[in-house]
C-alpha positions as YAML, in Angstrom:
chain: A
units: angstrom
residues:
- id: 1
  name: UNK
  ca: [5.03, 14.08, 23.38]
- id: 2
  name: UNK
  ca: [7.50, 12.02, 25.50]
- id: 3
  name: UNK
  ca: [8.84, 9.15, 24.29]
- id: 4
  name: UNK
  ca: [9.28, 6.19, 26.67]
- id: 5
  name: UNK
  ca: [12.65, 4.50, 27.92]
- id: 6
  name: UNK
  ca: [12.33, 2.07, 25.09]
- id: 7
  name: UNK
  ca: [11.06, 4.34, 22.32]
- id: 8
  name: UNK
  ca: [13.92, 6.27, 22.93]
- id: 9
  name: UNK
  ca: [16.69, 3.95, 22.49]
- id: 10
  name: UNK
  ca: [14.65, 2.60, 19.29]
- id: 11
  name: UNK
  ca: [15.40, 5.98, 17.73]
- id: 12
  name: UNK
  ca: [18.94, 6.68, 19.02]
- id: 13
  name: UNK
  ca: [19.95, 2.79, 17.30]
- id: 14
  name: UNK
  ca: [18.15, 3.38, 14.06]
- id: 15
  name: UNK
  ca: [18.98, 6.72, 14.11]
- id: 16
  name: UNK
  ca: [22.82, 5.47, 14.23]
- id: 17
  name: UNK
  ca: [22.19, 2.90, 11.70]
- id: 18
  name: UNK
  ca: [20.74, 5.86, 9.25]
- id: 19
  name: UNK
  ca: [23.80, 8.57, 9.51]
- id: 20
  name: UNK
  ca: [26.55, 5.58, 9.28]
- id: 21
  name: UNK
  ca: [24.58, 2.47, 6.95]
- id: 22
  name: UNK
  ca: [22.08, 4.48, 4.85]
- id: 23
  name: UNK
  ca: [23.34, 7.97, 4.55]
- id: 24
  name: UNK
  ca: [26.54, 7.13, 2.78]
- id: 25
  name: UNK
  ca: [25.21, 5.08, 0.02]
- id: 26
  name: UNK
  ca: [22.24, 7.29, -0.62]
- id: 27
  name: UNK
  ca: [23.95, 9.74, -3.02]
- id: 28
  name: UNK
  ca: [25.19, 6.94, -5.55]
- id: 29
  name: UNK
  ca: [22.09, 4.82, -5.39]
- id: 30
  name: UNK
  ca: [19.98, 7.91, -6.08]
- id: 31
  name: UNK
  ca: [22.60, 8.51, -9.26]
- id: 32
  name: UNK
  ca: [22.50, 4.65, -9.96]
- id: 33
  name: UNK
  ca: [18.94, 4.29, -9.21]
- id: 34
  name: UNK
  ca: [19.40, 1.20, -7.80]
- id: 35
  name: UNK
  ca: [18.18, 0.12, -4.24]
- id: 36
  name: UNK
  ca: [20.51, -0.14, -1.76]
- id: 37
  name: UNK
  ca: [20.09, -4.17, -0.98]
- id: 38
  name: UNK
  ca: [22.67, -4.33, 1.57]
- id: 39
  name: UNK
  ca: [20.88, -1.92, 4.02]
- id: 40
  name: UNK
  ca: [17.85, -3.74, 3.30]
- id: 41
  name: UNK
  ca: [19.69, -6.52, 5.21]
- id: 42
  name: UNK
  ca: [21.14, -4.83, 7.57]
- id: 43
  name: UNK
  ca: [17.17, -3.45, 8.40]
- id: 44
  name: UNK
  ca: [16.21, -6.81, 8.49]
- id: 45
  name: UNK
  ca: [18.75, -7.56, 11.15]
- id: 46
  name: UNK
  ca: [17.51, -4.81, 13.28]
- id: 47
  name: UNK
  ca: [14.39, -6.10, 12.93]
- id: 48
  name: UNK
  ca: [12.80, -3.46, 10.96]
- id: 49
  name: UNK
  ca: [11.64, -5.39, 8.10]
- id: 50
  name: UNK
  ca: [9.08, -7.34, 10.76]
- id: 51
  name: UNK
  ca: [7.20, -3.82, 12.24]
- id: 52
  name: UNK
  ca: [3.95, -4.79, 11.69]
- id: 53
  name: UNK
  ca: [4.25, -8.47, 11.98]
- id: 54
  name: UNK
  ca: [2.94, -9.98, 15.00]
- id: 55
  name: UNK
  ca: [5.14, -11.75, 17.61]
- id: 56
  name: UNK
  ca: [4.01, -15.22, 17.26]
- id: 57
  name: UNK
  ca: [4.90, -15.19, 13.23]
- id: 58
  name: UNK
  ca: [8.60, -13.72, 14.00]
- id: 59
  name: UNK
  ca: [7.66, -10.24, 14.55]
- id: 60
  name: UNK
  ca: [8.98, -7.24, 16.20]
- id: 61
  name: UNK
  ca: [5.18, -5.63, 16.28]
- id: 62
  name: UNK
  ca: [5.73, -2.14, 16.95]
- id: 63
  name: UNK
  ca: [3.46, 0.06, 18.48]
- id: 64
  name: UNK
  ca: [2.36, 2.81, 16.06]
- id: 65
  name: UNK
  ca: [4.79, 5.50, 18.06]
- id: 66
  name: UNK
  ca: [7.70, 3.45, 17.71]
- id: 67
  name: UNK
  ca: [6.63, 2.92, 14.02]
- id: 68
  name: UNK
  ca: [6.55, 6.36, 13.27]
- id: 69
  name: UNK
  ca: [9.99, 6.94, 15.05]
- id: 70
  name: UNK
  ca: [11.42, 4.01, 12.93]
- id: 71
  name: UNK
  ca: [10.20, 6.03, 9.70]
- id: 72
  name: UNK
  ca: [11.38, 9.12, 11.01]
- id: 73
  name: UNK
  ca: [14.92, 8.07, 11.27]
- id: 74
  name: UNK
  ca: [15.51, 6.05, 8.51]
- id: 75
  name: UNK
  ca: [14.00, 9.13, 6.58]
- id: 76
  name: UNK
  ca: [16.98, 10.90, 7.89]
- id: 77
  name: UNK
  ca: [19.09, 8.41, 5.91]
- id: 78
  name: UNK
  ca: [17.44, 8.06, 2.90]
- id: 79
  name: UNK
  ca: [13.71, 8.51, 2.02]
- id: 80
  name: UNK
  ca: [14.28, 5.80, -0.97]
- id: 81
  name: UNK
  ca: [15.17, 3.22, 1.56]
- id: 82
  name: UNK
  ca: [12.28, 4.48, 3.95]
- id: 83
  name: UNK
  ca: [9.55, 4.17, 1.37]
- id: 84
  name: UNK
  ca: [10.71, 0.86, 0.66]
- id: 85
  name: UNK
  ca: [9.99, -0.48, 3.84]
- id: 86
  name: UNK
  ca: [6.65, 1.40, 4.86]
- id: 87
  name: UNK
  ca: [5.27, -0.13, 1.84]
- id: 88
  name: UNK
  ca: [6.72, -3.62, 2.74]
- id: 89
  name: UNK
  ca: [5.06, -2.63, 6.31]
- id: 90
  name: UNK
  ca: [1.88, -2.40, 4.53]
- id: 91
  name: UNK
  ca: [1.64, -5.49, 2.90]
- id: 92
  name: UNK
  ca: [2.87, -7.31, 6.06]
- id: 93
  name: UNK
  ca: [0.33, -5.49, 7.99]
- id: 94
  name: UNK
  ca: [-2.59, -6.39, 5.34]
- id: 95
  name: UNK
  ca: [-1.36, -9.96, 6.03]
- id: 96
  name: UNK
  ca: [-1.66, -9.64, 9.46]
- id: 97
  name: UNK
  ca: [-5.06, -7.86, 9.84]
- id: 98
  name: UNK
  ca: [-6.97, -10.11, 7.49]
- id: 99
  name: UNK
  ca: [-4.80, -13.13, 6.19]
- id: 100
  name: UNK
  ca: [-6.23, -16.49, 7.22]
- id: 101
  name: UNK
  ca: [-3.97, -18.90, 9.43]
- id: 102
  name: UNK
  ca: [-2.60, -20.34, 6.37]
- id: 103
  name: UNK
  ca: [-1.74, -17.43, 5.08]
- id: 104
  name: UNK
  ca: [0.31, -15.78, 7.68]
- id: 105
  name: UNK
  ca: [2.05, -18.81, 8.81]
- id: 106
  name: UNK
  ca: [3.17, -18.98, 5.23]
- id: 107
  name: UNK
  ca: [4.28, -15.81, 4.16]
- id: 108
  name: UNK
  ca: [4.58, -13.78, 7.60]
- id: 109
  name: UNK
  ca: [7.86, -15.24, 9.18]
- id: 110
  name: UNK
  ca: [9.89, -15.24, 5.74]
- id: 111
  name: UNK
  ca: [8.71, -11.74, 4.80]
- id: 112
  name: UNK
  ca: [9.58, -10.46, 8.59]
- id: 113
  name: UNK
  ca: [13.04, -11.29, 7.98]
- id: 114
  name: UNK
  ca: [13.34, -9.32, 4.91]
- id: 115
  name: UNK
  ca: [12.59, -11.78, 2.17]
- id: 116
  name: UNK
  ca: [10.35, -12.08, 0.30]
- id: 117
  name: UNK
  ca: [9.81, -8.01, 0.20]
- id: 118
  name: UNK
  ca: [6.05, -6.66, 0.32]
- id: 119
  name: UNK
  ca: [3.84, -4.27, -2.51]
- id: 120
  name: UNK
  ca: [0.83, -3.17, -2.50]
- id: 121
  name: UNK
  ca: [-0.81, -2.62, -5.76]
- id: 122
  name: UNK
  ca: [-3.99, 0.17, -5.09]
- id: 123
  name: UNK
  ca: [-3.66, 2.46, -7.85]
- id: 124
  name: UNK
  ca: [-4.10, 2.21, -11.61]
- id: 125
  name: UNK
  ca: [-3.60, 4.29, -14.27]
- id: 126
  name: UNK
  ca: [-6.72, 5.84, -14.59]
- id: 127
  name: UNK
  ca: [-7.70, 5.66, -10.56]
- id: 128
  name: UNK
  ca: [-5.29, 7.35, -8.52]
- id: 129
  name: UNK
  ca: [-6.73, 9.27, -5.94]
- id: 130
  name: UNK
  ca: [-10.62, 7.36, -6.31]
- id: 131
  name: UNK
  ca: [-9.80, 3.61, -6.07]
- id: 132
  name: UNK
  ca: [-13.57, 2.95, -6.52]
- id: 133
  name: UNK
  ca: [-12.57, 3.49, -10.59]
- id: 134
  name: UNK
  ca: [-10.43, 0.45, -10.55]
- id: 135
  name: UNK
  ca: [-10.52, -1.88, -13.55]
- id: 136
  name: UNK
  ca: [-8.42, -4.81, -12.33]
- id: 137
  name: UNK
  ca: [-10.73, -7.48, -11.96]
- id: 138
  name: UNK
  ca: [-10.41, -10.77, -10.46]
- id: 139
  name: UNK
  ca: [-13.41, -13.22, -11.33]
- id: 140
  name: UNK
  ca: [-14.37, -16.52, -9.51]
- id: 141
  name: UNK
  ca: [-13.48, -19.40, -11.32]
- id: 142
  name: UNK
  ca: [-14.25, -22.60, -8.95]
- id: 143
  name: UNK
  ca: [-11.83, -22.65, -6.55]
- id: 144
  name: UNK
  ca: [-9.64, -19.97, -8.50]
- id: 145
  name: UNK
  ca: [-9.42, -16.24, -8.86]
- id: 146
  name: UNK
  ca: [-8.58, -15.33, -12.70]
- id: 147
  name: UNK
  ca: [-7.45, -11.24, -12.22]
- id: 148
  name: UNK
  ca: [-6.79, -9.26, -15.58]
- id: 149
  name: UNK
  ca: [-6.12, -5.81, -14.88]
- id: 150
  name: UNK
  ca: [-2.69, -3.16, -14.59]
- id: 151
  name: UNK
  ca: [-1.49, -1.60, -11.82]
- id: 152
  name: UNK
  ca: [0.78, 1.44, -11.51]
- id: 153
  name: UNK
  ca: [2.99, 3.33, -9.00]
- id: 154
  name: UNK
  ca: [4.13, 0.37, -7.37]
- id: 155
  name: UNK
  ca: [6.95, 0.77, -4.99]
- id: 156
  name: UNK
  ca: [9.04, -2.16, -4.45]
- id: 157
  name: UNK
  ca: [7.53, -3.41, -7.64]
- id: 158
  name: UNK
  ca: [10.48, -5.55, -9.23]
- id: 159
  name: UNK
  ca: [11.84, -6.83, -5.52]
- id: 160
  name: UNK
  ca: [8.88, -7.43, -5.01]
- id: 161
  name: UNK
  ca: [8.03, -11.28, -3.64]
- id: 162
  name: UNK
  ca: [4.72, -11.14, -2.66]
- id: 163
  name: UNK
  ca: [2.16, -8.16, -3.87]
- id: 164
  name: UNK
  ca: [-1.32, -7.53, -2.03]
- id: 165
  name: UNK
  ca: [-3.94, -6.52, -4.50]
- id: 166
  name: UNK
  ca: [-7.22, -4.77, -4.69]
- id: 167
  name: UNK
  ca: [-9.54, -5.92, -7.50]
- id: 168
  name: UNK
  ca: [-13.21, -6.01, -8.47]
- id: 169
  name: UNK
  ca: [-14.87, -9.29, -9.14]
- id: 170
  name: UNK
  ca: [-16.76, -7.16, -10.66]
- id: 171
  name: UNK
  ca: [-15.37, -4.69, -13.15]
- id: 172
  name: UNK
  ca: [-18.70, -3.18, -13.53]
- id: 173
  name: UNK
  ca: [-19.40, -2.97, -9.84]
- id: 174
  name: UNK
  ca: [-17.35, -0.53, -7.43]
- id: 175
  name: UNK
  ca: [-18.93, -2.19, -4.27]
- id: 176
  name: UNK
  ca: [-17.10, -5.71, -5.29]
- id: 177
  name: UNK
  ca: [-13.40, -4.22, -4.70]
- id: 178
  name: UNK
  ca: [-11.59, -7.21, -2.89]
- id: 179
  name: UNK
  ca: [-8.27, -7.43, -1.58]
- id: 180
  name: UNK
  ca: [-5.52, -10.39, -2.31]
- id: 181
  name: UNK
  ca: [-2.41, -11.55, -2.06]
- id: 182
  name: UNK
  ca: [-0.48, -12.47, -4.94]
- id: 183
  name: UNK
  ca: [2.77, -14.01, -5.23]
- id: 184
  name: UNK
  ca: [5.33, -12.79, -7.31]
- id: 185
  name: UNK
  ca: [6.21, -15.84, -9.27]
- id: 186
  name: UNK
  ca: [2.56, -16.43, -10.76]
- id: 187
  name: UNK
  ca: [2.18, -17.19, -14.52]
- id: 188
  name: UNK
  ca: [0.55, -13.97, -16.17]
- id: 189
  name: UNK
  ca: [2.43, -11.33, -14.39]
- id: 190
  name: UNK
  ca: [4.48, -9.08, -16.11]
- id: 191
  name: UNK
  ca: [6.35, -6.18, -13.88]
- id: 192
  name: UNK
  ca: [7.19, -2.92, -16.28]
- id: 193
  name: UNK
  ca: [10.26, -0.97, -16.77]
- id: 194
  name: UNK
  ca: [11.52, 0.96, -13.05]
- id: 195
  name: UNK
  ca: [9.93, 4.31, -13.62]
- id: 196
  name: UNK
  ca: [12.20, 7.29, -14.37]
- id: 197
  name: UNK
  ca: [11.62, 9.69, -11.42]
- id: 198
  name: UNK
  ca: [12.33, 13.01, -10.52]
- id: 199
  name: UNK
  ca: [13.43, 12.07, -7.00]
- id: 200
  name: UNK
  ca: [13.09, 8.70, -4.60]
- id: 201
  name: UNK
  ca: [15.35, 7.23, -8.10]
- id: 202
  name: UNK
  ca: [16.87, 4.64, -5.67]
- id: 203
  name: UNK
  ca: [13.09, 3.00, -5.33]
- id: 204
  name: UNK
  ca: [12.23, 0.74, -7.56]
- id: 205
  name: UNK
  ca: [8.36, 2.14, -9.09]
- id: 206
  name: UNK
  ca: [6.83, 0.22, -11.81]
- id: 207
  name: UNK
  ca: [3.63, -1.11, -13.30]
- id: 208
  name: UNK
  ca: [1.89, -4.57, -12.96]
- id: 209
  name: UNK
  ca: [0.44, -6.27, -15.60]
- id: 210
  name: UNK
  ca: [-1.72, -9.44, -14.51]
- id: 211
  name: UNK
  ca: [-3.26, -11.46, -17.86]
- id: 212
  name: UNK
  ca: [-5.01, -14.28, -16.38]
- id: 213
  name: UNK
  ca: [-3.21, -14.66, -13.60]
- id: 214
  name: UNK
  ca: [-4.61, -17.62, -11.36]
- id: 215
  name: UNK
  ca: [-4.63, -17.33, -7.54]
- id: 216
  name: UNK
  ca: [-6.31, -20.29, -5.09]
- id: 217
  name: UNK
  ca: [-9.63, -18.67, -3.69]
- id: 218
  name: UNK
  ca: [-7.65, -19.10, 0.03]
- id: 219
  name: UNK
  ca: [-5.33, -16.08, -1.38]
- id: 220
  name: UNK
  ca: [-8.45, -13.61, -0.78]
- id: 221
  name: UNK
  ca: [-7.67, -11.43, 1.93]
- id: 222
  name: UNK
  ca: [-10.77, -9.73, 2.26]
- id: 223
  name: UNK
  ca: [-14.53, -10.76, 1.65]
- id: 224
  name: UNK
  ca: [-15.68, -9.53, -1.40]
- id: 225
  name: UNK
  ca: [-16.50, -6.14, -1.76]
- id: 226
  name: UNK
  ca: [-14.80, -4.99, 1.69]
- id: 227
  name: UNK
  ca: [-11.22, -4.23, -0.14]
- id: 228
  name: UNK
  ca: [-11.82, -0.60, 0.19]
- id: 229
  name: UNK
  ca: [-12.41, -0.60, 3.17]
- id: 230
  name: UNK
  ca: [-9.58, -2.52, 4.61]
- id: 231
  name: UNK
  ca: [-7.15, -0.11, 2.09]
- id: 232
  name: UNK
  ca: [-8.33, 2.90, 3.96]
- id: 233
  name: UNK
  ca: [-7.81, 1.63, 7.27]
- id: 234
  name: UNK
  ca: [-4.48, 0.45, 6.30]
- id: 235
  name: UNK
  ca: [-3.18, 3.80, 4.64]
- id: 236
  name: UNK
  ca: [-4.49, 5.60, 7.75]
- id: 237
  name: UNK
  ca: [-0.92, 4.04, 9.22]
- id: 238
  name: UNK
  ca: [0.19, 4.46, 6.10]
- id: 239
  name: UNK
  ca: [-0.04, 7.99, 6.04]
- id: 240
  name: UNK
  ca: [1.41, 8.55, 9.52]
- id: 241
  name: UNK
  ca: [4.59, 6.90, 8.31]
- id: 242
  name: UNK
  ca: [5.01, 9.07, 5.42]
- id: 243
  name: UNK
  ca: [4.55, 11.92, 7.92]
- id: 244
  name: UNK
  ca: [7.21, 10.77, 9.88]
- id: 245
  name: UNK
  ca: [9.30, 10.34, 6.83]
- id: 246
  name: UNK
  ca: [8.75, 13.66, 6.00]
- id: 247
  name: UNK
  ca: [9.73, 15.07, 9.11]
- id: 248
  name: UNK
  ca: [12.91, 12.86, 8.79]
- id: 249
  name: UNK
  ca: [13.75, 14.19, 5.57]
- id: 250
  name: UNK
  ca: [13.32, 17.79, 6.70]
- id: 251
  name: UNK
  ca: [15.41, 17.11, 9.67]
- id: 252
  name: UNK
  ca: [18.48, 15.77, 7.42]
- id: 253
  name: UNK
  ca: [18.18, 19.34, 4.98]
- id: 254
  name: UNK
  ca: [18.06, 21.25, 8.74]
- id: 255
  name: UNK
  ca: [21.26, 19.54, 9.94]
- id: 256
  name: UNK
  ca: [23.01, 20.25, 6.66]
- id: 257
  name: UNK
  ca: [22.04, 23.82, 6.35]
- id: 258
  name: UNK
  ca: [22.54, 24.36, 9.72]
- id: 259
  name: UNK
  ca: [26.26, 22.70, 9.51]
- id: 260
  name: UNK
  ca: [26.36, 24.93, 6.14]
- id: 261
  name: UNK
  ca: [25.36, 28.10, 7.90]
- id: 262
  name: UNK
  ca: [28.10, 27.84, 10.77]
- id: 263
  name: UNK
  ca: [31.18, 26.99, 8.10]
- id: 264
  name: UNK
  ca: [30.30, 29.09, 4.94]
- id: 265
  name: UNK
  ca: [31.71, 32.53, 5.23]
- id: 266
  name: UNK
  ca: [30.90, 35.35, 3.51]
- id: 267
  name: UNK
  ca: [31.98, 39.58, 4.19]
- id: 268
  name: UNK
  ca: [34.44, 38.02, 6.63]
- id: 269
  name: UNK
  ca: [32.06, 36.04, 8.98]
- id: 270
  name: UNK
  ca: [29.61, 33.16, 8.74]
- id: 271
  name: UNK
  ca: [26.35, 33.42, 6.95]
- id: 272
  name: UNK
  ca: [24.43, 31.97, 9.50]
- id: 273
  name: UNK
  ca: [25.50, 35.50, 11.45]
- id: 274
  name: UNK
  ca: [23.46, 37.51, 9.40]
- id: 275
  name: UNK
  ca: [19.67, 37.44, 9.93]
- id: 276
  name: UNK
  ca: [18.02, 36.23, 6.81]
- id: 277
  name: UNK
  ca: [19.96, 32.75, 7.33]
- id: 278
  name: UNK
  ca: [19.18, 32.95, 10.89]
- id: 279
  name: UNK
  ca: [15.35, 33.72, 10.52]
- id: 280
  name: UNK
  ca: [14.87, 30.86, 7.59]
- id: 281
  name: UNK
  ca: [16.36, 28.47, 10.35]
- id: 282
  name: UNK
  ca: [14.23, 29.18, 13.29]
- id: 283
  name: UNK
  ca: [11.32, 29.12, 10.67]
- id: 284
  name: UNK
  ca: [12.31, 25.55, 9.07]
- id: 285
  name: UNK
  ca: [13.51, 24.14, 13.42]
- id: 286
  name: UNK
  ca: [9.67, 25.18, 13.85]
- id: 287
  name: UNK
  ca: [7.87, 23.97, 11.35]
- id: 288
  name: UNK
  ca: [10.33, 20.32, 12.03]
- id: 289
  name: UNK
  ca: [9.15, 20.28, 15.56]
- id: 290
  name: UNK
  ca: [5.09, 21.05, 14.79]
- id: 291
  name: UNK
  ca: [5.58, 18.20, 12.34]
- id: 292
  name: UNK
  ca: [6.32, 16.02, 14.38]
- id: 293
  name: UNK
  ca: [4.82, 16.51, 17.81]
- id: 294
  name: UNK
  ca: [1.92, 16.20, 15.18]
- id: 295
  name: UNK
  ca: [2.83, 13.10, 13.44]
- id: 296
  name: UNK
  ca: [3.40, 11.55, 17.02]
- id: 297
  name: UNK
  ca: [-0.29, 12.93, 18.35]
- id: 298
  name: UNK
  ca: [-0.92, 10.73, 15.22]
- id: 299
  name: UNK
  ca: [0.80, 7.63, 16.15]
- id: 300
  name: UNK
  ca: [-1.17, 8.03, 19.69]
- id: 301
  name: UNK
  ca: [-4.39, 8.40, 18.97]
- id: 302
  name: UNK
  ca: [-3.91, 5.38, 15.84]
- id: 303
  name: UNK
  ca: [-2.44, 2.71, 19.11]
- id: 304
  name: UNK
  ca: [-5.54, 3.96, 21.04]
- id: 305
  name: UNK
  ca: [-8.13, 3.78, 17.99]
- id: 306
  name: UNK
  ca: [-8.82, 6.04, 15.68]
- id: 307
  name: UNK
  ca: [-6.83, 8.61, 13.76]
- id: 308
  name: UNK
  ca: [-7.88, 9.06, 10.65]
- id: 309
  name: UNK
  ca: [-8.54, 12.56, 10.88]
- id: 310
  name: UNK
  ca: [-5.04, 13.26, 12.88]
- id: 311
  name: UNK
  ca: [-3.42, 11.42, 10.14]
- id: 312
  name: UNK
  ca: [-4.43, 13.48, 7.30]
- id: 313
  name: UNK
  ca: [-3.69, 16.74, 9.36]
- id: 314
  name: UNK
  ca: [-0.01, 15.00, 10.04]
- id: 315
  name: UNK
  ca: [1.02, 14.04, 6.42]
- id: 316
  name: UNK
  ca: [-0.26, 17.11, 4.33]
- id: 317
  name: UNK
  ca: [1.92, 19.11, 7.50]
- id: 318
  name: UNK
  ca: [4.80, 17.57, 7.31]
- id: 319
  name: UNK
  ca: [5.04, 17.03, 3.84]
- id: 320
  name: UNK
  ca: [4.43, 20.53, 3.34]
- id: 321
  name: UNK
  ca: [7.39, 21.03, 6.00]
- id: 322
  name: UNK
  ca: [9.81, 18.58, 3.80]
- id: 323
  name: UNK
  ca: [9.13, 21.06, 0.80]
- id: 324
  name: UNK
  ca: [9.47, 24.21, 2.50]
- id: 325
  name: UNK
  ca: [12.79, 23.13, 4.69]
- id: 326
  name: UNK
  ca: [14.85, 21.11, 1.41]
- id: 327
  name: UNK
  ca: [13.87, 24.47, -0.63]
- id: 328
  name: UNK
  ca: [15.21, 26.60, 2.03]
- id: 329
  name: UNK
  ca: [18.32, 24.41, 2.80]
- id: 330
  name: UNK
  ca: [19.00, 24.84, -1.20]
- id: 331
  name: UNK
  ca: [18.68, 28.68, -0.64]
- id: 332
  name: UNK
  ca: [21.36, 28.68, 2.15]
- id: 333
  name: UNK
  ca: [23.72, 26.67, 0.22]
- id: 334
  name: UNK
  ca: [22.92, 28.93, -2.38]
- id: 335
  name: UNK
  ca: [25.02, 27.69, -5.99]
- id: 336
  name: UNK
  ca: [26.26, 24.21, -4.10]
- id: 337
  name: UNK
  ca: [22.78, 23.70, -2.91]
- id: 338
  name: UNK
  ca: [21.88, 23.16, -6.96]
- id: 339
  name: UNK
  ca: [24.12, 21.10, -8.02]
- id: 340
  name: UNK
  ca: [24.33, 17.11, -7.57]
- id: 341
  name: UNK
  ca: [27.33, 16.61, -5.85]
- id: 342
  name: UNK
  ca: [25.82, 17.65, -2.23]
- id: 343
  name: UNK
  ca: [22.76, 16.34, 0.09]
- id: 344
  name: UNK
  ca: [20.00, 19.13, -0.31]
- id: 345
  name: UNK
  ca: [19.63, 18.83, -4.16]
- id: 346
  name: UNK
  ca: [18.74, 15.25, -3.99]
- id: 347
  name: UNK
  ca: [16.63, 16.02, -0.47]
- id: 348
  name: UNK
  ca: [14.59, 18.84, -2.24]
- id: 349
  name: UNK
  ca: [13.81, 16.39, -5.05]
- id: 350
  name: UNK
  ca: [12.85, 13.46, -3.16]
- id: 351
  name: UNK
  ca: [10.86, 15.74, -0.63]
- id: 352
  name: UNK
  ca: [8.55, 16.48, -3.47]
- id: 353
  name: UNK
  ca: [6.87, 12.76, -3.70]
- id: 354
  name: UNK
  ca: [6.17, 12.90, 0.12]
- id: 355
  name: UNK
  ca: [2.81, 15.65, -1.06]
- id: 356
  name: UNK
  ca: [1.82, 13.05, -3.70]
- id: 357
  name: UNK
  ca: [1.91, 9.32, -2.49]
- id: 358
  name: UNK
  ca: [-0.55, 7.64, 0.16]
- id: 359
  name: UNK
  ca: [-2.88, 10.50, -0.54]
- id: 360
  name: UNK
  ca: [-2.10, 13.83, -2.28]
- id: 361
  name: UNK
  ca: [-2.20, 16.66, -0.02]
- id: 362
  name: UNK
  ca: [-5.77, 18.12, -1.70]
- id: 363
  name: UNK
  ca: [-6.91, 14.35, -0.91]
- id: 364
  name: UNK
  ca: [-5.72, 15.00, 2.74]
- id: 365
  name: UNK
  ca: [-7.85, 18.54, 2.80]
- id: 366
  name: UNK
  ca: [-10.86, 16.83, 1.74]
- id: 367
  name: UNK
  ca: [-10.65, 14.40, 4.32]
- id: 368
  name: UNK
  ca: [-9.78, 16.98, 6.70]
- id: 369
  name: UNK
  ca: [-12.49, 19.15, 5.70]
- id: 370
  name: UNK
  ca: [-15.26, 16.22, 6.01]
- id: 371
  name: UNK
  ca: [-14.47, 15.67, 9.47]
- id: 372
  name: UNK
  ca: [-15.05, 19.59, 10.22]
- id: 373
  name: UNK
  ca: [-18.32, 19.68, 8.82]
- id: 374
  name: UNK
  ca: [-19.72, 16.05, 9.41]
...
């Protein structure tokens, strides 16, 4: 699909900002895992960090197809950096959708400008993919919550500011799963060690730990018991932005094996003469543009209603596409695509995460598959 005037010069600025800001310092903070904090401001200054926070708190409130551009680009630069702020998206968004007043007025304008950055704490341990297992419970006290519980696979978890959490108030009771906001400078919780990760090193994944931590009862973002509910509608945008990251990704690995194929000779001309090279790069340009005239069909139908199904079909796509293009843009390079000095290593390991997170891709089959036969 078409993208408008404005959508347009959206991407071309952010796609500027990725190739000059993010792309240079994503090989050492990948090496150093450590988050790149200065493009983090300069996002916030091109008013990425506000996406999904509404003009009247300071927002830039993106329509879901400029959204997904924004994640597609900064993707290109770095998918460490573009994580980062689709999760921060989320918790602004949560904040947004079902925050009181109170609650947006205080944390919305601050949080669009960058600071303090957004989590959101779904999964545990031992409930990944079924969130209705959840253990972290948060029980009435008076005009308190009191949540004891662990979290895990938190992006953004020690930069965290302000984390929006989904907890029983009853453990015992999957119907009572309730979503709140938490700041980050409560008594009672602990953020673990930064995760040691086979790609996406420069984002910061951790655990939570919350031992009677003590929240006012205006902190609940959600009735009780309607948590779930609100965390699938979320991570249907969710998953569209991880789409478009994907098909960011891919698109960086095309441009460098492409580049690659045209200076790299070998028998006295340049590989990307000879038809193997030139048949894995119409394949990988193909499966890029399916991905995302997909991902955008996604981003449509979710600023028109309902995409859940689209969604699903979008992410396990494109992530698919990251894995196949990043290991074929290793193949072309052939013995510099392996080692750590160049792009497509450290693209075909962080490509890897995009057919895990917000959904594995068997999650996204099932989902896809219900929809066919419901």
């Amino acid at each position: 699909m078409e993208l408008t005037d404005e959508q347009a010069a959206v991407r071309d600025v952010v796609h500027e900002f990725a190739r000059e800001e993010i792309r240079p310092t994503a090989l050492e903070a990948d090496r150093n895992q450590e988050f790149p904090e200065d493009v983090w401001d300069g996002l916030a200054e091109l008013d990425l960090t506000s996406l999904t926070v509404p003009e009247a708190y300071g927002g830039y409130n993106a329509d879901p197809v400029t959204a997904a551009v924004v994640n597609e680009e900064v993707a290109y630069g770095a998918l460490a950096v573009a994580t980062a702020l689709s999760v921060h998206s989320l918790a602004t968004s949560c904040i947004a959708e079902f925050g009181s007043e109170e609650l947006k007025e205080r944390w919305l304008p601050d949080m669009a400008e960058g600071r303090p950055v957004g989590a959101f704490a779904l999964s545990e341990p031992h409930a990944g993919s079924n969130p209705a297992e959840m253990s972290t419970e948060a029980r009435k006290e008076g005009d308190e919550y009191v949540i004891n519980g662990e979290k895990q696979w938190i992006t953004n978890g020690k930069r965290a500011g302000v984390y929006v959490l989904f907890a029983k108030t009853d453990r015992n009771d999957p119907e009572t799963v309730t979503q709140f906001l938490v700041p980050g400078d409560v008594d009672g919780l602990s953020v673990g060690e930064k995760e040691d990760k086979l790609g996406l090193r420069a984002s910061d994944t951790t655990s939570l730990t919350f031992d009677d931590v003590r929240i006012q009862a205006e902190n609940r973002l959600t009735e009780e018991g309607r948590g779930l509910s609100a965390a699938f509608h979320i991570l249907t945008g969710g998953r569209i932005a991880i789409a478009a990251q994907s098909v960011g990704l891919a698109q960086c690995a095309m441009d460098e094996a492409l580049e690659y194929s045209q200076e790299r000779e070998q028998f006295d001309q340049p590989i990307g003469d000879f038809q193997s090279i030139r048949h894995k790069l119409a394949e990988m340009a193909t499966r890029i543009k399916a991905s995302r005239l997909l991902t955008r069909e996604a981003a449509r139908e979710r600023a028109s209603g309902s995409a859940g199904l689209t969604a699903s079909m979008a992410k396990y796509f494109a992530s698919e596409t990251a894995m196949h293009v990043t290991n074929e843009a290793v193949q072309i390079h052939g013995g510099y695509g392996y080692v750590t000095e160049g792009e497509v290593e450290r693209l075909y390991r962080d490509a890897k995460i995009t057919e895990i997170y917000e959904g594995t891709t068997e999650i996204q089959k099932k989902v896809i598959a219900r929809h066919l036969l419901d």
